[in-house]
Every structure is written in structure tokens, then in C-alpha cells.
Residue frames as qw, qx, qy, qz and C-alpha x, y, z in Angstrom:
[[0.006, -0.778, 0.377, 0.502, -6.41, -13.04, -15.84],
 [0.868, 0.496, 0.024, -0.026, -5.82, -14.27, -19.22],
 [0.824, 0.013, 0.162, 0.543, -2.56, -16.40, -20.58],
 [0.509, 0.374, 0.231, 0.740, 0.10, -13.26, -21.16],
 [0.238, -0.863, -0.137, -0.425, -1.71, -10.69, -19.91],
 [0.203, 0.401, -0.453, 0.770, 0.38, -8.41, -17.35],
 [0.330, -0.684, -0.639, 0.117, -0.67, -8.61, -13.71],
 [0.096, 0.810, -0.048, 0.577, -1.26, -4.86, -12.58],
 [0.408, 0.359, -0.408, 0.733, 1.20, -3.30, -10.45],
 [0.404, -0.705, -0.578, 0.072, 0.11, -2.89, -6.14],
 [0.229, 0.541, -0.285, 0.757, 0.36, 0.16, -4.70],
 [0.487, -0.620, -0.511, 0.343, -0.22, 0.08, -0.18],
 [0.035, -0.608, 0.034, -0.792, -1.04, 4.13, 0.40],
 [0.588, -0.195, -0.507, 0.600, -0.71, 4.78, 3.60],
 [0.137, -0.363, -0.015, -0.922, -2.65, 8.26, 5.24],
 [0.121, -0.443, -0.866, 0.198, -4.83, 8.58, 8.28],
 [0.442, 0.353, 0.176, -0.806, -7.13, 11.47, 6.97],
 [0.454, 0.419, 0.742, -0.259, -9.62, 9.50, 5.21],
 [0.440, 0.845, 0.109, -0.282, -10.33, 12.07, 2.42],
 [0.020, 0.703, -0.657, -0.270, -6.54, 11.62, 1.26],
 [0.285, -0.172, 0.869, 0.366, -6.72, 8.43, 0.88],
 [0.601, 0.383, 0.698, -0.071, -9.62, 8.40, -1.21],
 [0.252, 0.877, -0.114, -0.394, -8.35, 10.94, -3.50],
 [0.209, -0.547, 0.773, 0.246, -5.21, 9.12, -3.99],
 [0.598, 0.026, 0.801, -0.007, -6.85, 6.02, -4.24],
 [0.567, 0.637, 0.345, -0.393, -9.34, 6.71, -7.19],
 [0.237, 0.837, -0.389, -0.302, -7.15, 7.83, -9.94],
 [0.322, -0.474, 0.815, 0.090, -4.51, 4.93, -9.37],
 [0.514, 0.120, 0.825, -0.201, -7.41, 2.32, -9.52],
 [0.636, 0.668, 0.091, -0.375, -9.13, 4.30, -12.51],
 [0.252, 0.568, -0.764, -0.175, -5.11, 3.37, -14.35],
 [0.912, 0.175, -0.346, -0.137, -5.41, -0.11, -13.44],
 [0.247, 0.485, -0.760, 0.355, -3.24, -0.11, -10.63],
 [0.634, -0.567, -0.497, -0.171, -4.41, -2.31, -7.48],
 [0.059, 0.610, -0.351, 0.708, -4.62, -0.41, -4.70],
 [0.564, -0.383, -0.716, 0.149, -4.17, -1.04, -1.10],
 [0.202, -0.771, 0.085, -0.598, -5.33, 1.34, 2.01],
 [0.621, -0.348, -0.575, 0.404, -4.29, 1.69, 5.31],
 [0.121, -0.914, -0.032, -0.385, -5.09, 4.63, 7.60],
 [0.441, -0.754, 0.471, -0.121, -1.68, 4.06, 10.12],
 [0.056, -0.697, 0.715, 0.021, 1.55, 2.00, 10.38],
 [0.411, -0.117, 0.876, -0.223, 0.62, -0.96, 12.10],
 [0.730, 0.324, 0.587, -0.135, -2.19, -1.93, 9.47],
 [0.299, 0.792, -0.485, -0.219, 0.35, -0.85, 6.84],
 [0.091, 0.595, -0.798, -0.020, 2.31, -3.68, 7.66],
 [0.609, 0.072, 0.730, -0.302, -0.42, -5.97, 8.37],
 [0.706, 0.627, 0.146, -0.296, -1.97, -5.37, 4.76],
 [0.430, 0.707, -0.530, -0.184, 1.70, -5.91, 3.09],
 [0.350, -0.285, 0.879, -0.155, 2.30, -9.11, 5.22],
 [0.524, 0.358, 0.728, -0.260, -1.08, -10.51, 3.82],
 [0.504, 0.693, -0.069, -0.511, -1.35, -9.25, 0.71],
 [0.941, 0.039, 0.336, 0.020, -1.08, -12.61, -1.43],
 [0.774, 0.478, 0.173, 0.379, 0.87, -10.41, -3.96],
 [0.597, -0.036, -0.120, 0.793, 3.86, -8.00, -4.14],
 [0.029, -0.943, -0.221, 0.246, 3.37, -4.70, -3.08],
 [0.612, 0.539, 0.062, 0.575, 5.27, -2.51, -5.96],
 [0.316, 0.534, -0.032, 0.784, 4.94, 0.59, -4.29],
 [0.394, -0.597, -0.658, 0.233, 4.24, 2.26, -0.96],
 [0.038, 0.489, 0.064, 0.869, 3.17, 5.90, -0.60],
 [0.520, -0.459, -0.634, 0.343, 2.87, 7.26, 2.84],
 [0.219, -0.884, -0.043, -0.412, 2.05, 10.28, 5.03],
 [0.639, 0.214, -0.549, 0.494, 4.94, 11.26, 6.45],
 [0.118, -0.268, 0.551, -0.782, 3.24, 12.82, 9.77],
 [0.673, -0.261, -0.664, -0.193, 1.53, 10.03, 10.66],
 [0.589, -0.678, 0.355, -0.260, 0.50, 9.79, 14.70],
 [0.246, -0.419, 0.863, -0.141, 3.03, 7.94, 16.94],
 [0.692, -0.559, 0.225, 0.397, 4.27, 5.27, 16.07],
 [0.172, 0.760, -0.252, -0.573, 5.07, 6.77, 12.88],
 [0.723, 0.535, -0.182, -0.397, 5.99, 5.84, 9.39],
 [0.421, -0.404, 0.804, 0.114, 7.57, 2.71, 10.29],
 [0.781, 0.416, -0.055, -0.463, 6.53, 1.14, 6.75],
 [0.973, -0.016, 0.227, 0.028, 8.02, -1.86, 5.31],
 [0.547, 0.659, -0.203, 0.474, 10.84, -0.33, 3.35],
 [0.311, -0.724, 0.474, -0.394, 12.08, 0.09, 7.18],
 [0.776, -0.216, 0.554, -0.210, 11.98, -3.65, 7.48],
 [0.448, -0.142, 0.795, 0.383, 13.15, -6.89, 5.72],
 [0.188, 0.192, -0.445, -0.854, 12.66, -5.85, 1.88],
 [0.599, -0.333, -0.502, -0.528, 9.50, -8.96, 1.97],
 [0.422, -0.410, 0.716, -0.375, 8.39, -9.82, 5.62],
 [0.969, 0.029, -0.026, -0.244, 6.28, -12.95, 3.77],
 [0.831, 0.293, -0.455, 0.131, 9.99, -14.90, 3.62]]
């Protein structure tokens, strides 16, 4: 990334039909956003633990199977601290 230059905003989408998230995804990524996937909770919260940067936004399917949409906005605002 060059001196000044803006880093681009993450978004962690969240959906376990497959075809959603690539619909979602495409668009975001065509803006310049970086996008992260996850097809269920648990690797929702793995991919926002590990993800080296902030995650800006998180867009989720809210009838996700058990154990449901326990996403990070349910937990400590960063778990990395």
C-alpha cells in the first residue's frame, strides 16, 4: 500500500448457502472492500479472531443452523485483546 493511501474497509459475511455468499461477496470486492467469508458461526469467529486486521463490518444470515448467529458483535467488541 502506498504512503497515505487509505487501507480498504473489511467486511466478514457470514451465510451458509454458498450461492449467497458469492453474490454478496463480488460486488463488495468489485468496490474495493476486503471481504471475508464464512459459511456458519463458529468459523465466523475464527476468521475475525485471525484476521490480522479490523473487521469494519459483519453481515450475517440470520437463520443460520444451530448454534446460530452468535457473531462477534455478541462478544467482547475485539476478541484479539
Amino acid at each position: 500500500m502506498a504512503p497515505g493511501q487509505k487501507q480498504p474497509s473489511t467486511i466478514l459475511i457470514v451465510d451458509d448457502d454458498p450461492s449467497a455468499l458469492l453474490v454478496s461477496t463480488k460486488p463488495l470486492r468489485d468496490a474495493g472492500y476486503t471481504v471475508l467469508q464464512a459459511p456458519g458461526s463458529a468459523e465466523a469467529l475464527k476468521l475475525y479472531a485471525q484476521h490480522p486486521c479490523p473487521t469494519h463490518v459483519v453481515i450475517a444470515d440470520v437463520f443460520l443452523p444451530p448454534p446460530g448467529p452468535q457473531l462477534p458483535a455478541d462478544r467482547h467488541p475485539d476478541p484479539r485483546e
